[in-house]
C-alpha positions as a Markdown table, in Angstrom:
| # | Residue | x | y | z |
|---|---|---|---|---|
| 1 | Unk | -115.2 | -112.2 | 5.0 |
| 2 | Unk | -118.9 | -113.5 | 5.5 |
| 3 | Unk | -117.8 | -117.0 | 3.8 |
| 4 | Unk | -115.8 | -117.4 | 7.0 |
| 5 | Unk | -118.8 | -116.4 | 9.2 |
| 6 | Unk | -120.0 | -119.0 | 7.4 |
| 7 | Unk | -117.7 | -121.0 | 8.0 |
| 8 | Unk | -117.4 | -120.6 | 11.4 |
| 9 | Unk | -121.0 | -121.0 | 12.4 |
| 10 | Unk | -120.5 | -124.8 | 10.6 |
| 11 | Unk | -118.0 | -125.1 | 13.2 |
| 12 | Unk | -120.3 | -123.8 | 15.7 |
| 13 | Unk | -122.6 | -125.7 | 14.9 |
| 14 | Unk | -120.7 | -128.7 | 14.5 |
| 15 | Unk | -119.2 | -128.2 | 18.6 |
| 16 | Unk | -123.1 | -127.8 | 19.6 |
| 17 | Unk | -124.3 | -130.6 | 18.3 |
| 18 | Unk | -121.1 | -132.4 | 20.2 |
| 19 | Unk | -121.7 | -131.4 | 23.2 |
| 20 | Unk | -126.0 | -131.5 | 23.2 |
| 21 | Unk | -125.2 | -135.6 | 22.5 |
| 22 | Unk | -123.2 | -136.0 | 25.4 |
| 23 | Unk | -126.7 | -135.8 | 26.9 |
| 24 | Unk | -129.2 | -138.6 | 27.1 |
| 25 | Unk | -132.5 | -139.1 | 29.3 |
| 26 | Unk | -131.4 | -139.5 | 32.2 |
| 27 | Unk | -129.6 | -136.3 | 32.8 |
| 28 | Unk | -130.9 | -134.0 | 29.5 |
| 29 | Unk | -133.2 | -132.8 | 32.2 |
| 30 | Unk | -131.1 | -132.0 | 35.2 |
| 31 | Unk | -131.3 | -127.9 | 36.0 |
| 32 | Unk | -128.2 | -126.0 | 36.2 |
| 33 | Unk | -126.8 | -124.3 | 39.1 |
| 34 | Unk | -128.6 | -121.6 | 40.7 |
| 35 | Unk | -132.0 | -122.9 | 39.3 |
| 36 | Unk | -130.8 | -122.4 | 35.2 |
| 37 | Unk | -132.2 | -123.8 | 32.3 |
| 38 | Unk | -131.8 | -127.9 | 31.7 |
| 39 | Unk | -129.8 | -128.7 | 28.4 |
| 40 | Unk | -133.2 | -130.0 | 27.4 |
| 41 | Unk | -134.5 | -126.3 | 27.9 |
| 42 | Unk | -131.0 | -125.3 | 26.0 |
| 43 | Unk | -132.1 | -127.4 | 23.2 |
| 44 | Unk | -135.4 | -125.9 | 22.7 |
| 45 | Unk | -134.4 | -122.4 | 22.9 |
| 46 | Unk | -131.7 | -122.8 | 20.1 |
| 47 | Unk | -134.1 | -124.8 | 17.6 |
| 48 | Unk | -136.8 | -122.1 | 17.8 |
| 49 | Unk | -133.4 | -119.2 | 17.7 |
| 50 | Unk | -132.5 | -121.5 | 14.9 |
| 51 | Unk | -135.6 | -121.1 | 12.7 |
| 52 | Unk | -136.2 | -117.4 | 13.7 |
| 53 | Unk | -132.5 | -116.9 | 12.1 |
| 54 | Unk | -132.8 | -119.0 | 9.0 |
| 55 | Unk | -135.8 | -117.1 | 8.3 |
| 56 | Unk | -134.0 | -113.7 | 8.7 |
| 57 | Unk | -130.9 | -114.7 | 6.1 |
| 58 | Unk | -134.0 | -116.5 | 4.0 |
| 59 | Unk | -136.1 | -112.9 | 3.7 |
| 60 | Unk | -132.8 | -110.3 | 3.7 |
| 61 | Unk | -132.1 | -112.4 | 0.7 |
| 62 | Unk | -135.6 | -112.4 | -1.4 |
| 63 | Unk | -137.3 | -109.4 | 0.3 |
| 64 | Unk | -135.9 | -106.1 | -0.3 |
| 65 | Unk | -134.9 | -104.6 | 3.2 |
| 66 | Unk | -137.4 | -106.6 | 5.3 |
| 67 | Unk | -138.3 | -105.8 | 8.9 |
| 68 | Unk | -137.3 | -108.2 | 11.5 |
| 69 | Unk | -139.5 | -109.4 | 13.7 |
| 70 | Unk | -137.8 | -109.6 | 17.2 |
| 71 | Unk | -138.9 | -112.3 | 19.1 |
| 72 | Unk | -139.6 | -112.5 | 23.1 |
| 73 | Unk | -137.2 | -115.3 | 24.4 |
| 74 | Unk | -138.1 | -115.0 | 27.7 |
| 75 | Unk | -141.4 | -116.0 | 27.4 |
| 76 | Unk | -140.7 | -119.3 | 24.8 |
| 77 | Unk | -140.4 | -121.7 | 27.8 |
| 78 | Unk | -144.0 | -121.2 | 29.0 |
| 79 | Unk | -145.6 | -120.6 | 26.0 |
| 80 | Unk | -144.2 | -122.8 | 23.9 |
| 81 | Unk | -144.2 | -125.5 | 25.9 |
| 82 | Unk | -140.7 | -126.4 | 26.5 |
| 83 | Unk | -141.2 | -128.8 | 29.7 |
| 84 | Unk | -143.4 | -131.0 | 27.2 |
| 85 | Unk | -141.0 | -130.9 | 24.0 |
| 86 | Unk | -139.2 | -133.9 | 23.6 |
| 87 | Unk | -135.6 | -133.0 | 23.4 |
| 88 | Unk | -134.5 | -134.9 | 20.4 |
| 89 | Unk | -137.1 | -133.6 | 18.5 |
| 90 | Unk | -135.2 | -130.1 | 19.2 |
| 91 | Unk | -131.5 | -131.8 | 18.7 |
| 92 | Unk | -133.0 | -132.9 | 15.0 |
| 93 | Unk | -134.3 | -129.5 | 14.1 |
| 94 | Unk | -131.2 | -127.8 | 14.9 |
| 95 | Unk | -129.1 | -130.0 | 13.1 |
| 96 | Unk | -131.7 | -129.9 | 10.1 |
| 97 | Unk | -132.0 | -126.0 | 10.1 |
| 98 | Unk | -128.0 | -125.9 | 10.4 |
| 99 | Unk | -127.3 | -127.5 | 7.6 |
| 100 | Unk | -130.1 | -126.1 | 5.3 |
| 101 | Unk | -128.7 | -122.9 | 6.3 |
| 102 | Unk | -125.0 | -124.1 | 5.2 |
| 103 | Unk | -126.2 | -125.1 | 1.6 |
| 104 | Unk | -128.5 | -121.7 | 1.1 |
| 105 | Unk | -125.8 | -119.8 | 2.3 |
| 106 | Unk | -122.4 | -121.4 | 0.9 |
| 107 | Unk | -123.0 | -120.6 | -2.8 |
| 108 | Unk | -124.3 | -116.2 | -2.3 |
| 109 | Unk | -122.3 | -113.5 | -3.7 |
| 110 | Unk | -120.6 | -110.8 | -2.1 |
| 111 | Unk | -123.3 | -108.6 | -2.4 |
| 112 | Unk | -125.9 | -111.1 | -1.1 |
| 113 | Unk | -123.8 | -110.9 | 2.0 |
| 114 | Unk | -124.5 | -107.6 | 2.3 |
| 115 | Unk | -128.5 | -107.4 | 1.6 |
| 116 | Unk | -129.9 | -105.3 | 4.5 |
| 117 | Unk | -133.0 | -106.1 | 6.4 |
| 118 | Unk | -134.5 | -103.4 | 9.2 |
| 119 | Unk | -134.0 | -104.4 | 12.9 |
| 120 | Unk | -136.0 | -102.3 | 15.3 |
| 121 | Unk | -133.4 | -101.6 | 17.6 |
| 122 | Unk | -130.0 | -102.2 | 15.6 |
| 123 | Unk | -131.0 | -100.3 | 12.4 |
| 124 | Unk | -130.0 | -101.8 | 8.9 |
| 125 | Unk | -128.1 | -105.1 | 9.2 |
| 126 | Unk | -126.7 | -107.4 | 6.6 |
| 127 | Unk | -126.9 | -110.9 | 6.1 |
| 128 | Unk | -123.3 | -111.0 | 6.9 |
| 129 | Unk | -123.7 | -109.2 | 10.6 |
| 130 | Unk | -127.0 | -111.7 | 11.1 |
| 131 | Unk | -124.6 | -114.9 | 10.4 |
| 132 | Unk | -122.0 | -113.4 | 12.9 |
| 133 | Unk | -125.0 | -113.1 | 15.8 |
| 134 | Unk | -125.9 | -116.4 | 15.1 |
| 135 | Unk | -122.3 | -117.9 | 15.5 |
| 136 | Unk | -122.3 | -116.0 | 18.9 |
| 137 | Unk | -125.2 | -117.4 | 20.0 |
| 138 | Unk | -124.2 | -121.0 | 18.9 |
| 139 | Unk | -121.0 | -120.4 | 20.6 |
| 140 | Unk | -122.3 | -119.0 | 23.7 |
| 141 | Unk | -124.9 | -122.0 | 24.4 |
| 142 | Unk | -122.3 | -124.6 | 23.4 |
| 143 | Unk | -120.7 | -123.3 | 26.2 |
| 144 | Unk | -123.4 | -123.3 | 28.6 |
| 145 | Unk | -124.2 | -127.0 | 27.8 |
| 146 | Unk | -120.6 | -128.1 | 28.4 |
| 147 | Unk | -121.0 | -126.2 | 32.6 |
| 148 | Unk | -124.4 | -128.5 | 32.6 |
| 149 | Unk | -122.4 | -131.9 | 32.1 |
């Protein structure tokens, strides 16, 4: 089950990256309707959502039921800068993290799938539920790129 989670985010992954290099710099920063994030801003927020993820699978899997550390989205684009982040640089990490996470991941045993960490709010989650929210999110922002095109 969780090798196709895999699986799927690789596909995920592959359809983001599709659609984030339809963009260029003459439109990457164009907001969305009603005032929404650019696809530059897009890119940012999934790199640093990339890294916070790999390093949940990376610590479920060589920490015995870590905490995760949520993190506060909302408050990324100001603090961390996004209107000065070049957006390529973002593109390349998110490729980068994707596919280190695809190599880690691709050779773990059924029960590494199932290594638990501690979410605050969600309780004990496995490496296998953390892969599935991370396909969702992929999924989801592919989607929001292709309504900014």
């Amino acid at each position: 089950m969780s090798h196709e989670k895999l699986a799927e985010y690789g596909t995920n992954l592959e359809a983001f990256l599709v659609q984030a290099r339809k963009f260029n710099a003459s439109n990457i920063q164009a907001p969305g309707a009603d005032n929404e994030w650019s696809a530059a801003y897009v890119l940012h927020h999934v790199a640093d959502a990339e890294m916070h993820f790999a390093i949940r699978y990376f610590n479920a899997l060589t920490i015995e039921a870590p905490s995760i550390i949520p993190f506060e989205e909302d408050a990324y684009p100001s603090v961390l800068n996004y209107a000065g982040r070049d957006w390529s640089t973002s593109l390349s990490l998110i490729e980068s993290v994707g596919k280190l996470v695809l190599v880690a991941l691709t050779p773990i045993t059924s029960e590494q799938w199932e290594r638990v960490s501690i979410h605050p709010e969600a309780g004990n989650v496995s490496v296998s539920f953390l892969i599935g929210k991370a396909c969702s999110h992929m999924a989801a922002h592919t989607e929001q790129l292709k309504a900014l095109l």
